[in-house]
C-alpha positions as CSV (number, residue, x, y, z in Angstrom):
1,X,-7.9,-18.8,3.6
2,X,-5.0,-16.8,2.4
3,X,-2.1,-15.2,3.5
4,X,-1.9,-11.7,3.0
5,X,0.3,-9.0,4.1
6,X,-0.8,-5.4,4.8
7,X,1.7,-2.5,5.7
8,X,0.8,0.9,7.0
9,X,-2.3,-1.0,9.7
10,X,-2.0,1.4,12.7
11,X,-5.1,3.6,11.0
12,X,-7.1,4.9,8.3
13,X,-7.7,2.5,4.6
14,X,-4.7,0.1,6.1
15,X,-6.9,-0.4,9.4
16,X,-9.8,-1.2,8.1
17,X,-8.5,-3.4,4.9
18,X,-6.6,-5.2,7.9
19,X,-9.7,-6.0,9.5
20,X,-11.8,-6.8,6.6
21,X,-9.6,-9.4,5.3
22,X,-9.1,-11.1,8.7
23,X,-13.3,-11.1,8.6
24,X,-13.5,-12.9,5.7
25,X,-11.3,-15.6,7.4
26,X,-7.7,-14.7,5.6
27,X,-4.5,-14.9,7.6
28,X,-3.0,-11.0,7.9
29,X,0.0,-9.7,8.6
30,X,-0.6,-6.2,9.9
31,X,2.4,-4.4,9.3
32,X,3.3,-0.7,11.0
33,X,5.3,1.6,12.9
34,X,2.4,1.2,15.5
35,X,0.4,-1.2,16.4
36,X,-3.6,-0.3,16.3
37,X,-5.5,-1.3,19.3
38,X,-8.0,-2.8,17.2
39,X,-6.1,-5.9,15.6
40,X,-4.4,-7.1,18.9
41,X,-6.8,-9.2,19.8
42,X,-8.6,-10.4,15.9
43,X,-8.6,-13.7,15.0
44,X,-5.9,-14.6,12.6
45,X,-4.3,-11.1,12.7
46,X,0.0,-10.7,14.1
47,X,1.1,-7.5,14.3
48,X,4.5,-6.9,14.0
49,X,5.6,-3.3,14.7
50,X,8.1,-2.3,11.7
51,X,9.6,0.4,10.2
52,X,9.6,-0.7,6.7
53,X,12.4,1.2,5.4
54,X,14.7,-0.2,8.1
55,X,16.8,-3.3,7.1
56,X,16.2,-4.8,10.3
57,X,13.0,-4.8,10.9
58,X,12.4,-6.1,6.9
59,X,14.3,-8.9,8.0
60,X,11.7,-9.2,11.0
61,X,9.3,-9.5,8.2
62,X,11.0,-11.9,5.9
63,X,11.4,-14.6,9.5
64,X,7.8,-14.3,9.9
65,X,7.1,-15.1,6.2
66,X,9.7,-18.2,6.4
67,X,9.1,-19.4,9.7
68,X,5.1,-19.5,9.9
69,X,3.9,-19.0,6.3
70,X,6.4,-20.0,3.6
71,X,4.3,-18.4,1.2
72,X,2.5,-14.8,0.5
73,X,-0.8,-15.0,-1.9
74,X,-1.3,-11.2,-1.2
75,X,0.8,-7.8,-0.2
76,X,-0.9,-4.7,-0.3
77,X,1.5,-2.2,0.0
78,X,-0.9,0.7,1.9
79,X,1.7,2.0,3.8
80,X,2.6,6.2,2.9
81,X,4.3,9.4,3.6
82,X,3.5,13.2,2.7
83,X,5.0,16.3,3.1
84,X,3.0,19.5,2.0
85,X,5.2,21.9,1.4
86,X,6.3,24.3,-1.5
87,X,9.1,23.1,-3.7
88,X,11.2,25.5,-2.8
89,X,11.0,25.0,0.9
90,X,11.2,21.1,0.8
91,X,14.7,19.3,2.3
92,X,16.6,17.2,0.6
93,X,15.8,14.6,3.5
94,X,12.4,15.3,3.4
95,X,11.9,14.6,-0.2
96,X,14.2,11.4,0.4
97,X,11.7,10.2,3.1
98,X,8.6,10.2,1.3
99,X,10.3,8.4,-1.5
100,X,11.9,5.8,0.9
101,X,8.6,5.1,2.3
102,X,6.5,5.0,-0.8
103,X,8.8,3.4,-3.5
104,X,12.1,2.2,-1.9
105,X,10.5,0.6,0.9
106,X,7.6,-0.9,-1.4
107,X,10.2,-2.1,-3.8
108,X,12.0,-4.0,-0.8
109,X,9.4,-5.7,0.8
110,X,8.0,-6.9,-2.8
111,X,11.4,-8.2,-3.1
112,X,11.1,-10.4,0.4
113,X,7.7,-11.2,-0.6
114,X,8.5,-12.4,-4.3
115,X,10.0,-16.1,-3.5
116,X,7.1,-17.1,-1.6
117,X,4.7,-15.8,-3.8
118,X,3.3,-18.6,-6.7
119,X,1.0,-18.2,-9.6
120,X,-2.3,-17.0,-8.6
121,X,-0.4,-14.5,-6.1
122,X,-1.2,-10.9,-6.2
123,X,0.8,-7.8,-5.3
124,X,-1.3,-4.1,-5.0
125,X,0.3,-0.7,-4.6
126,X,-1.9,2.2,-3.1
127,X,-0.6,4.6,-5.3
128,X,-2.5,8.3,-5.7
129,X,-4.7,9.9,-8.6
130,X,-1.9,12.7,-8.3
131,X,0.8,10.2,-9.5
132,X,-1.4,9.7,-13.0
133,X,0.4,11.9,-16.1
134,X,-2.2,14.4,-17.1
135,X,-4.5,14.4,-13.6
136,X,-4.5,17.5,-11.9
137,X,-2.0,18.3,-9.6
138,X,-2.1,20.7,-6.4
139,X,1.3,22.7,-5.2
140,X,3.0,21.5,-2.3
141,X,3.0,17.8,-2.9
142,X,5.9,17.5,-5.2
143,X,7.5,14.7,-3.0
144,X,4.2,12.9,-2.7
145,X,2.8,12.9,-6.2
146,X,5.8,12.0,-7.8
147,X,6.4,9.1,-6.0
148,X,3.1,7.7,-6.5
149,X,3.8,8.1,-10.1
150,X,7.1,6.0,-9.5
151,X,5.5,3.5,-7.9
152,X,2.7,2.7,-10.8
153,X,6.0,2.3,-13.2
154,X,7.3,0.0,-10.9
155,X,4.0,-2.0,-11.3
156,X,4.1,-2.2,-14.8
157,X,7.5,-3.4,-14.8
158,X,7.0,-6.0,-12.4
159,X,4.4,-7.4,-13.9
160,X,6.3,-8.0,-17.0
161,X,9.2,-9.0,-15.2
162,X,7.3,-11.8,-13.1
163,X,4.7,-12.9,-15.8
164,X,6.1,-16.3,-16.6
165,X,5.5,-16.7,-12.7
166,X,2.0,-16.0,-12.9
167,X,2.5,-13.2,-10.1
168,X,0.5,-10.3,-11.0
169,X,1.4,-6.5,-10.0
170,X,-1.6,-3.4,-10.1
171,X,-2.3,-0.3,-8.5
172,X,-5.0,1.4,-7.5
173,X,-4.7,5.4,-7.6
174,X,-7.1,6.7,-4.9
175,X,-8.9,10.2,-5.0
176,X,-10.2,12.2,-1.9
177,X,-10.7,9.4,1.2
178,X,-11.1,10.6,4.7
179,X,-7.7,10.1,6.3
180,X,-5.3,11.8,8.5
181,X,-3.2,12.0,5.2
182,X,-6.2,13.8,3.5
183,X,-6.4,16.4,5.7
184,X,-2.8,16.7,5.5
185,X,-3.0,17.4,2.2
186,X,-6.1,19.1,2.2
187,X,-6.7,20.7,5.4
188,X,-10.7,20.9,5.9
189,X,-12.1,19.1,2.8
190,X,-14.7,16.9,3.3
191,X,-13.7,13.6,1.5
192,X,-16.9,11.5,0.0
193,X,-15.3,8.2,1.0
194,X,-14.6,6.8,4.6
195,X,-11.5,4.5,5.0
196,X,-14.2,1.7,5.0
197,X,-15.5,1.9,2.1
198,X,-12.4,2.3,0.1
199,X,-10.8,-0.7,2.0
200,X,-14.2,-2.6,0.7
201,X,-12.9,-1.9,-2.6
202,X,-9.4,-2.5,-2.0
203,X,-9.8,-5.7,-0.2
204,X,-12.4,-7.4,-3.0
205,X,-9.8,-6.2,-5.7
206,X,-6.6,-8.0,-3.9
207,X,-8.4,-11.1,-3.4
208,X,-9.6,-11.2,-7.3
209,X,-8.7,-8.4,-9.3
210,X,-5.3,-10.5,-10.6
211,X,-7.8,-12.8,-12.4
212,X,-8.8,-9.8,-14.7
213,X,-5.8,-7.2,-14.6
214,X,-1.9,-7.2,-14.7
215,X,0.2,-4.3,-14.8
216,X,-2.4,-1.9,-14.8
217,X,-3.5,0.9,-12.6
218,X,-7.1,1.3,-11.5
219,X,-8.3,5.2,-10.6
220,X,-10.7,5.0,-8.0
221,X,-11.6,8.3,-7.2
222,X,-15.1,10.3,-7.6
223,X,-13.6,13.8,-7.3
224,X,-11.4,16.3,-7.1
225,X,-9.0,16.1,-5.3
């Protein structure tokens, strides 16, 4: 049994990884700014409804952690923003909300996470085939894309940073899965993967992909987008 953190649980990959880690008997920590109806009453899973880029309710986290844990073997930070929009039309404060949520607020809750992690301990971004140099990109998702291509440098440095410790830091850049966030994206393409199947993926390389990779990003993605 291990403890793992998940943020971004109230649907879609964050769900289901949620679920899938609490059936093979793990502790979870289901992280969002709502609650899905299907943890509440799992075995193992606590919810705690959090805004992860608030101070406050990072500090929720971090009482948790102390209090009932006192120590993280896994975070998957799941938890993402988009804005499709051309460059030219994006805010100011719109671009700084997609990077709060997907590399400021990652950054911060690694940073809670970090002193109760111990070697063995894992820590996996969801970043985004569109934050990879050279992949193809799609207009509109300035904000997005570039962020998940922050947050796979962050990984890198991490796990150099933390390597003595035996903590280990990847990333998994998805392709086309059928979210809400898809279809955001990508009004009416059909995506080849459901949120289950990625989170199968996702959840087996969490629980064992630190034995094999550090630093490194994996691309899991069949098409394009």
């Amino acid at each position: 049994m291990k403890n793992i953190i998940v943020t971004g649980t109230s649907r879609g990959i964050g769900l289901e990884i949620a679920l899938q880690f609490a059936k093979e008997g793990n502790k979870v920590l289901a992280v969002s700014r709502n609650i899905a109806k299907e943890l509440e009453s799992v075995k193992d899973v606590v919810c705690i409804q959090a805004d992860i880029t608030n101070e406050g309710d990072l500090a929720k986290i971090e009482r948790y952690i102390q209090e009932s844990w006192g120590k993280v073997d896994v975070l998957v930070n799941n938890a993402g923003a988009i804005v499709n929009k051309p460059f030219e039309e994006i805010t100011t404060a719109e671009f700084e909300y997609v990077y709060k949520v997907n590399v400021f607020a990652v950054a911060a809750l690694t940073r809670i996470c970090i002193p109760f992690m111990s070697v063995g301990s894992h820590v996996v971004t969801v970043s985004s085939i569109g934050g990879i140099q050279g992949s193809v990109k799609f207009p509109g998702l300035a904000a997005y894309s570039s962020s998940k291509g922050a947050v796979i440098i962050l990984t890198e440095l991490l796990a150099e940073e933390f390597k003595e410790r035996g903590i280990s830091f990847n990333s998994v850049a998805l392709g086309a899965v059928q979210t809400e966030m898809l279809e955001e994206a990508f009004p009416g393409y059909k995506a080849p993967l459901e949120p289950a199947e990625m989170a199968r993926f996702l959840v087996d390389f969490a629980l064992n992909g630190q034995r094999y990779f550090n630093g490194k990003t994996l691309q899991a993605s069949s098409t394009t987008p």
